[in-house]
N, C-alpha and C positions, 0 to 999 in steps of 0.2 A: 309352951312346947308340949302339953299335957297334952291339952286342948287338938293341938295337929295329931300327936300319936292317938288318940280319940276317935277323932275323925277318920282317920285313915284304917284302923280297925274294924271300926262300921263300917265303913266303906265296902270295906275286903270282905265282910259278914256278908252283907245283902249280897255282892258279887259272887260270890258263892253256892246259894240257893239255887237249887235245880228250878227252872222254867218250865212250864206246863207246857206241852205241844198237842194243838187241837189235832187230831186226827180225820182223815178225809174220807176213812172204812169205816165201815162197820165192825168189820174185822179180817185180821190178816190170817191167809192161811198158805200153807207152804207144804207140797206133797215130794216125796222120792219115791220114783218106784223102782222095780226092778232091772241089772245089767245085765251083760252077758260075766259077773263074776260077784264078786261080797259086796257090791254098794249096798250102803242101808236103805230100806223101805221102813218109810214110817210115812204121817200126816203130822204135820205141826198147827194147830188153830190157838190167835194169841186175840183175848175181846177187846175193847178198851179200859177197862178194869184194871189190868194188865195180867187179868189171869191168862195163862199157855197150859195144853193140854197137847201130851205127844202119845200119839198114838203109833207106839212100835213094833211093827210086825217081825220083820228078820234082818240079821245081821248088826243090829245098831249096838249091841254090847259083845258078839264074838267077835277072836280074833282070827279064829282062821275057818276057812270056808271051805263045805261041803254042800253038795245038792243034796243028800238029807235034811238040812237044815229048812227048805222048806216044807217038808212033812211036819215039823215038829209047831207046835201053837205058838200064837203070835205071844208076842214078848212082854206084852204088856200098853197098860194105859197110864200113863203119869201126869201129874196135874202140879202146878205150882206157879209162884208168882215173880213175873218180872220186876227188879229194882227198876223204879220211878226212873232216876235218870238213863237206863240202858233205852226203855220204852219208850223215853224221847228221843233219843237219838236214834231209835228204829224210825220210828214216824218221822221225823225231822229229814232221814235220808228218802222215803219213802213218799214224801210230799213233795222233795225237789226231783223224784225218779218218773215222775210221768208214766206210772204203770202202764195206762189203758193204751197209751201209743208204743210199745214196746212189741217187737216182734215174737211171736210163737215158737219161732225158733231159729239159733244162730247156727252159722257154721255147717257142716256137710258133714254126715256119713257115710264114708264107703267102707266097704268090706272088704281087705286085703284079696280076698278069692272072685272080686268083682271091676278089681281098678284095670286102666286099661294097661296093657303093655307099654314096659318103658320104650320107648325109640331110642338109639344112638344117633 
């Protein structure tokens, strides 16, 4: 009976160990830019290392929004490292997402001040 509770420990040991996910970038980078209200604008660039580096210009730590805000200097640059298994699970969704065939852009914007009249 040892011998099973043994085995089935190890078992559950190795099972456990994060898996390496080869990556199919170079590196990933992720931009926001500006709305017409507080959405954040920063750059996200993450290498394979799994170091990320976010470069944040406006609004990514206010809470409440003023168009002063963009006179005022960008927020900063911050640098840190991805836990091992978050960074496979990025790449891991990232390799079954088929970036390059992916559209530029979804869905439609219109302008409240540009839609056509409703008809009854």
């Amino acid at each position: 009976m040892k011998h099973i509770l043994s085995l089935f420990a190890l078992i559950f040991l190795f099972s456990c160990t994060t898996q390496k996910t080869e990556s199919k970038y170079t590196k990933i980078e992720y931009q926001a830019g500006a709305c017409f209200g507080s959405c954040p604008v920063f750059k996200l660039t993450i290498s394979p290392d799994r170091t990320a580096i976010l470069e944040a210009e406006h609004f990514n730590f206010s809470k409440d929004f003023s168009k002063g805000e963009f006179s005022n200097p960008r927020e900063g640059t911050f640098n840190g490292v991805i836990r091992e298994a978050d960074y496979n699970k990025l790449i891991s969704l990232l390799n079954d997402l088929d970036v390059k065939n992916l559209e530029d852009h979804y869905g439609t914007k219109i302008s409240p001040i540009f839609q056509p009249p409703i008809e009854n």
